[in-house]
KELO-600524 format. One record per atom (N, C-alpha, C, O): x, y, z. Coordinates in pm, whole numbers, padded with zeros to 5 digits, always signed. Layout:
<nodes>
XYZ;...
</nodes>
This chain:
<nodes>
-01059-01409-02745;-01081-01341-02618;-00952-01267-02581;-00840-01319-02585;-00976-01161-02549;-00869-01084-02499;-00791-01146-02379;-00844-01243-02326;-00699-01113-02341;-00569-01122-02219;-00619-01061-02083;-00576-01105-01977;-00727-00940-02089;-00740-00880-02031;-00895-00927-01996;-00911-00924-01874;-01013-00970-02065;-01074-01033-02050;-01105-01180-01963;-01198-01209-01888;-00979-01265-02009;-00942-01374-01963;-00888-01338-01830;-00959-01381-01739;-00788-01275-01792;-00791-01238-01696;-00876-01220-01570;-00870-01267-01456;-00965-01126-01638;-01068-01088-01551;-01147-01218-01508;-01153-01260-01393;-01192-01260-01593;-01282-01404-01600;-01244-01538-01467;-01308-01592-01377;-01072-01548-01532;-01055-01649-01436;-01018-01590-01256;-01016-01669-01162;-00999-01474-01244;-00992-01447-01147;-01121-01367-01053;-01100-01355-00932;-01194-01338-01086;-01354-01232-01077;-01375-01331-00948;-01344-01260-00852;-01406-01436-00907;-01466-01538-00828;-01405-01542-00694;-01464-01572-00590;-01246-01500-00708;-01162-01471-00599;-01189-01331-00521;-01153-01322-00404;-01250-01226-00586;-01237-01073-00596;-01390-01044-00515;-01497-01104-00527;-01346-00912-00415;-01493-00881-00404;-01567-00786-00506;-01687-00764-00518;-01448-00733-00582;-01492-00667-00678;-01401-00665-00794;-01290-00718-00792;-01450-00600-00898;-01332-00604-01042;-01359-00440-01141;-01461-00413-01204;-01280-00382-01131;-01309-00266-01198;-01210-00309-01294;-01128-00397-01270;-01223-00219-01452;-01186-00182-01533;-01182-00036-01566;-01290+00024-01565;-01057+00040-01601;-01051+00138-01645;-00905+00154-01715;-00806+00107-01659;-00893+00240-01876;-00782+00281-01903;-00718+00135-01949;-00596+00127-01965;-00792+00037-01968;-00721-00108-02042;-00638-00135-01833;-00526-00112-01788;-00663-00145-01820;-00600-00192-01658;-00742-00218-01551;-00838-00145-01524;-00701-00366-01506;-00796-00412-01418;-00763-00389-01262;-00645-00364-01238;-00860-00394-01142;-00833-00281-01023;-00915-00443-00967;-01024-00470-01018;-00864-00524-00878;-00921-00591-00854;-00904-00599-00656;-00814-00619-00574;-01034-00573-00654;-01055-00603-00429;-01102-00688-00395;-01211-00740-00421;-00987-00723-00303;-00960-00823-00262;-01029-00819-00083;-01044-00708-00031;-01056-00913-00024;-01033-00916+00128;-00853-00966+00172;-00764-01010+00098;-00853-00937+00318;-00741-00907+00350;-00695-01022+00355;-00592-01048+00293;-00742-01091+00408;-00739-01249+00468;-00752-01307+00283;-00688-01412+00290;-00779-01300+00192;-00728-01364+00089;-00607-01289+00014;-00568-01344-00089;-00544-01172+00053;-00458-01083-00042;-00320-01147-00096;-00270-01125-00206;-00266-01235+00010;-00151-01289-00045;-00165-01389-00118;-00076-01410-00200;-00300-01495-00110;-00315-01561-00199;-00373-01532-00360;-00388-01599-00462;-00384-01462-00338;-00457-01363-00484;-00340-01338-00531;-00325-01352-00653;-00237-01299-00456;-00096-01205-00533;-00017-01296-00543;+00086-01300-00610;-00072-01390-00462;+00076-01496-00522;+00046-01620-00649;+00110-01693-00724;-00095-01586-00614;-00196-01637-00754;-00155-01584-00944;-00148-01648-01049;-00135-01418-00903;-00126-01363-00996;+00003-01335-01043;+00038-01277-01146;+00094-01406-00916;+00254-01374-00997;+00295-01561-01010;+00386-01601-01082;+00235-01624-00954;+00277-01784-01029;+00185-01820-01111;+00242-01883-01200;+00059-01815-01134;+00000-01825-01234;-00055-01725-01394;-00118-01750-01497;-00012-01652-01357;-00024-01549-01473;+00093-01421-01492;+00049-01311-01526;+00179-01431-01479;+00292-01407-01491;+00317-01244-01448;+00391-01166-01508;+00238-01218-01334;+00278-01080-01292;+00412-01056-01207;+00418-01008-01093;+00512-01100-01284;+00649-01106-01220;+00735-00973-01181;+00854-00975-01151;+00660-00866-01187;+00745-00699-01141;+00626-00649-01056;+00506-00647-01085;+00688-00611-00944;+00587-00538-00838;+00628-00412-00834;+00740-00389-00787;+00545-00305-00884;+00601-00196-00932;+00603-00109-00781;+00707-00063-00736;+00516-00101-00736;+00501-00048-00542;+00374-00075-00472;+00259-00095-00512;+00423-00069-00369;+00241-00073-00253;+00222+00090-00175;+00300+00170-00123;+00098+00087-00198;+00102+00248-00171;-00005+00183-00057;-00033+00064-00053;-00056+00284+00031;-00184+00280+00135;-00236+00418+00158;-00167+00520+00144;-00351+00416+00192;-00464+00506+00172;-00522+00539+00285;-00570+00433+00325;-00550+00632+00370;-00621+00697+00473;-00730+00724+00444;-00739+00842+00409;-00886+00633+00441;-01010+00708+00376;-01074+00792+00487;-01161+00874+00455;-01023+00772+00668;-01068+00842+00729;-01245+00847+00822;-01304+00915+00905;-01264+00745+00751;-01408+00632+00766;-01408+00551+00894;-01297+00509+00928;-01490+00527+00957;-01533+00430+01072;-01526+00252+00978;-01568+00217+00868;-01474+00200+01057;-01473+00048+00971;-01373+00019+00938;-01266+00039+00995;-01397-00042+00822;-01227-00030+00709;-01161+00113+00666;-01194+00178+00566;-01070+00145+00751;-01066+00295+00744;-00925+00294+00579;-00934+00360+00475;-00818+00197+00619;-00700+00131+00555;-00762+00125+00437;-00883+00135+00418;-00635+00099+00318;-00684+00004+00222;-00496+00053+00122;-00447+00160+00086;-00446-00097+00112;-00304-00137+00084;-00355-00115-00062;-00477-00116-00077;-00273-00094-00174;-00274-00068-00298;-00156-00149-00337;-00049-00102-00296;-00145-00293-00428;-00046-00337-00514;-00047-00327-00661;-00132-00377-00734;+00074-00245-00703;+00020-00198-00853;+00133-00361-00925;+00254-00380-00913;+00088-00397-00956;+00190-00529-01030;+00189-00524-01222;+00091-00490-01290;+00284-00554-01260;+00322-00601-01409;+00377-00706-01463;+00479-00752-01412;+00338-00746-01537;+00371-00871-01579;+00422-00833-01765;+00369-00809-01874;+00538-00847-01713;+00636-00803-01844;+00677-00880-01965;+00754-00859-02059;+00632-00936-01943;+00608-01082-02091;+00443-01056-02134;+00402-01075-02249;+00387-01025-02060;+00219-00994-02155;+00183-00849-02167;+00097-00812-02248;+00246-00767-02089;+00253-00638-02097;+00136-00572-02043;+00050-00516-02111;+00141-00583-01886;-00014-00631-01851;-00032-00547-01713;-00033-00621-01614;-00042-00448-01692;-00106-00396-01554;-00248-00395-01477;-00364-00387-01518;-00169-00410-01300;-00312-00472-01250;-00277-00427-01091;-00181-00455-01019;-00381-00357-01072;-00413-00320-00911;-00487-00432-00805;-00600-00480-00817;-00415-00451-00727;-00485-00494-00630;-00484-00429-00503;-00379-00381-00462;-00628-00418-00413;-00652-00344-00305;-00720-00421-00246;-00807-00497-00288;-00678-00402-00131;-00732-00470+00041;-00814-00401+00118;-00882-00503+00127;-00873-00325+00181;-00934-00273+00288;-00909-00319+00476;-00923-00419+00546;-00874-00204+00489;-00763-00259+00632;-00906-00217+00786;-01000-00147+00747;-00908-00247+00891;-00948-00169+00966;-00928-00094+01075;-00861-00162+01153;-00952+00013+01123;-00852+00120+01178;-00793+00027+01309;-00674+00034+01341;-00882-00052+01374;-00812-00107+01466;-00696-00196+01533;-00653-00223+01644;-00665-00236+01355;-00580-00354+01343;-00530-00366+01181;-00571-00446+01097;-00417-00247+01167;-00464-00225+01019;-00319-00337+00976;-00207-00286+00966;-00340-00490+00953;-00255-00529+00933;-00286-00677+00827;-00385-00750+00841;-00171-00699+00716;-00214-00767+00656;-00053-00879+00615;+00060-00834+00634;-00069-00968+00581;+00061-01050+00534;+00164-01009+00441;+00128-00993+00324;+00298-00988+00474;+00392-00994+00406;+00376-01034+00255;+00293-01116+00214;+00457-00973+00186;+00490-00997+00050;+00629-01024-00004;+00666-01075-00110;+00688-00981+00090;+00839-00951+00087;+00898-01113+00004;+00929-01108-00115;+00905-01220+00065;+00866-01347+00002;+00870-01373-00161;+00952-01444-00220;+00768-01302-00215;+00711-01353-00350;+00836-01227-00429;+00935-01261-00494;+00798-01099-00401;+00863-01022-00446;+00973-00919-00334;+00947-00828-00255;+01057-00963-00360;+01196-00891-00223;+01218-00727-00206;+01277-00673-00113;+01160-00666-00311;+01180-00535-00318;+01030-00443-00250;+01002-00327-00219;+00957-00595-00253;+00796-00582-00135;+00861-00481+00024;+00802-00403+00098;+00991-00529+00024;+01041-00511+00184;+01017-00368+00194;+00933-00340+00279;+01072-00262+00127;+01069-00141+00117;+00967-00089+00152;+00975-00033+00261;+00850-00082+00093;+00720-00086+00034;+00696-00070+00146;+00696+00033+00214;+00670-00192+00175;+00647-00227+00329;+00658-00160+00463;+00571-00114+00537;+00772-00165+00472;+00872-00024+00572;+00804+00105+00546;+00806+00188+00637;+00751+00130+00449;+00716+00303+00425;+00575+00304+00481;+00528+00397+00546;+00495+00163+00440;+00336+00201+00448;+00327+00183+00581;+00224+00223+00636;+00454+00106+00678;+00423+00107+00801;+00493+00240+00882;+00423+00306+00958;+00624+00272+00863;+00659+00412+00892;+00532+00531+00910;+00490+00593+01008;+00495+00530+00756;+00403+00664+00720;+00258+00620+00785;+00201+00712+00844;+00219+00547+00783;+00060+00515+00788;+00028+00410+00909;-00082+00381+00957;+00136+00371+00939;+00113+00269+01071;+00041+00108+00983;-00070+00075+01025;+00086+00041+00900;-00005-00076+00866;+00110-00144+00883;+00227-00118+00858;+00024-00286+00955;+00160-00401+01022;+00181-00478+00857;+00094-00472+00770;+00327-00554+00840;+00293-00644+00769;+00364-00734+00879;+00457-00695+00949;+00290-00898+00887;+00321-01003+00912;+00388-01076+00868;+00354-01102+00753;+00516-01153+00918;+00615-01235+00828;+00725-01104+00769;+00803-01136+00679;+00726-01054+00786;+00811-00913+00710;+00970-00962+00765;+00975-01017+00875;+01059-00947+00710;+01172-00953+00786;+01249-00861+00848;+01351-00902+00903;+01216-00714+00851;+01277-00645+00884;+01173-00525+00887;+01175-00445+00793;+01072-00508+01000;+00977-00428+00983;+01009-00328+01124;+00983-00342+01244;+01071-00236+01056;+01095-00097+01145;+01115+00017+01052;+01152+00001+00935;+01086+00141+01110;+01060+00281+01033;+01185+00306+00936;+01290+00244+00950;+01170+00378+00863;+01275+00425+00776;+01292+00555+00800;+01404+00603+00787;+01176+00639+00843;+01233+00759+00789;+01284+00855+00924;+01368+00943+00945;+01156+00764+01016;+01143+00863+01132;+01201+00767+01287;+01209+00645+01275;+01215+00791+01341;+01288+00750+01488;+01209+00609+01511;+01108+00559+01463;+01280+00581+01581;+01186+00412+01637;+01045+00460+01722;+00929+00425+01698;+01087+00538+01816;+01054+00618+01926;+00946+00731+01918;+00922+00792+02022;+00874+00765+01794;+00800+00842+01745;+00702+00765+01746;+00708+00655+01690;+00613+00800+01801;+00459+00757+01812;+00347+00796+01732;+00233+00785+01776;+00375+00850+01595;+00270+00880+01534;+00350+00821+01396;+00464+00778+01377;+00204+00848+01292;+00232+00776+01187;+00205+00933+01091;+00087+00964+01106;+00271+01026+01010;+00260+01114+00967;+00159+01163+00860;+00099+01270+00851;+00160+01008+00749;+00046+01037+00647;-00112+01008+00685;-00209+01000+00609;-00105+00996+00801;-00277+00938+00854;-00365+01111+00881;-00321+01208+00943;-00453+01101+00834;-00517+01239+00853;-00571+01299+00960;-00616+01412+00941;-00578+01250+01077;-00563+01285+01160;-00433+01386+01198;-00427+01486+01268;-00344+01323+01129;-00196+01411+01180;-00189+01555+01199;-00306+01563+01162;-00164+01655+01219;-00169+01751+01236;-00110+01845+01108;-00010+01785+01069;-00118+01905+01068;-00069+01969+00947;+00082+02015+00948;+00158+02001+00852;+00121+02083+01094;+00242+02162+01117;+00298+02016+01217;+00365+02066+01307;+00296+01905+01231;+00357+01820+01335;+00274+01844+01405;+00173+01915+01403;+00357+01727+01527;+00315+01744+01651;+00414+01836+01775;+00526+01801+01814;+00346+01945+01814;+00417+02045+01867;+00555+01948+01986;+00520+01876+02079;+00697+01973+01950;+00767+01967+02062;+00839+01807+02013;+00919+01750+02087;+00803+01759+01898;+00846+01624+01859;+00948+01606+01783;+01009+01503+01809;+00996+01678+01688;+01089+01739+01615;+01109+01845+01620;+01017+01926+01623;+01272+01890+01623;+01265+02025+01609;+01255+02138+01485;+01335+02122+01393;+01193+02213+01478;+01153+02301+01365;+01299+02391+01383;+01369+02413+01481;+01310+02449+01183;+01444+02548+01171;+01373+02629+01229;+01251+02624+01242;+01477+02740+01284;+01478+02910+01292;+01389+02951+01232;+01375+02905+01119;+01289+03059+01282;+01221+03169+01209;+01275+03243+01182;+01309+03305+01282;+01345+03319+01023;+01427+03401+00956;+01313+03549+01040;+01190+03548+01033;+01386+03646+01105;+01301+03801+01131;+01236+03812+00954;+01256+03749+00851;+01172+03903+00986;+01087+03923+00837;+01185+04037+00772;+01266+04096+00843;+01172+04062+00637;+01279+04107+00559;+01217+04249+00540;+01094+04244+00532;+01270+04372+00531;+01234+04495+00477;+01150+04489+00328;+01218+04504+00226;+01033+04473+00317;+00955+04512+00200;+00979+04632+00118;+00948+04750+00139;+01060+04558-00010;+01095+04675-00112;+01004+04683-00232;+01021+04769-00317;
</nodes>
């Protein structure tokens, strides 16, 4: 039996779902089980490198969220997604920072850019943008050009003589 098989097998029961594609398994999770799944898959099966957490704007009524952990496990040579589904009202899910320390970052960005809480975090404030900024930039709602009067925009260069 394959690595990747076995895989799938002993963990499928935890999952609301299990995709396969490209030799890499994509496994969804609920929110309320995500840290135990991930901390499942880095003490029991050796997914010891957390490569990043990305998050997703689907823009949907409901579970609008949904956290993305891409993990590797570098002794079996083994990649594996895990995804949560957040909901717009409360888009917040448990710390990782804990299992893997470089989680902290991660963290900081998906809440900066996208507004998603993590819980237990040790140091959960914006990175990029002011404390004091009230919007979250990558959420689609955002406006394309900003929000008028929030930052200031460079100079408009006059337009150049067309040669």
């Amino acid at each position: 039996m394959s690595t990747l098989v076995a895989l799938r097998e002993a963990l499928a029961s935890e999952a609301l779902e299990v995709k396969e594609q490209a030799g890499e398994l994509t496994f969804i999770v609920e929110r309320e089980k995500l840290k135990p799944f991930l901390r499942t898959l880095k003490e029991n099966h050796g997914f010891d490198y957390l490569v990043d957490i990305g998050a997703t704007d689907h823009f949907v009524e409901g579970l609008r969220f949904e956290v993305v952990y891409n993990l590797v496990s570098l002794t079996r040579r083994l990649r594996v997604r895990v995804k949560a589904r957040l909901p717009e009202t409360h888009p917040e899910v448990e710390s990782v920072s804990d299992l893997w320390p470089a989680a902290a970052w991660h963290e900081r960005e998906a809440y900066d850019m996208m507004g998603i809480r993590f819980r237990g975090h040790p140091d959960l404030r914006r990175m990029y943008l002011p404390e004091d900024f009230e919007y979250h930039p990558l959420r689609k709602e955002f406006p394309l050009l900003g929000i008028p009067g929030t930052l200031p925009l460079p100079p408009k260069d006059p337009p150049k003589p067309y040669l």
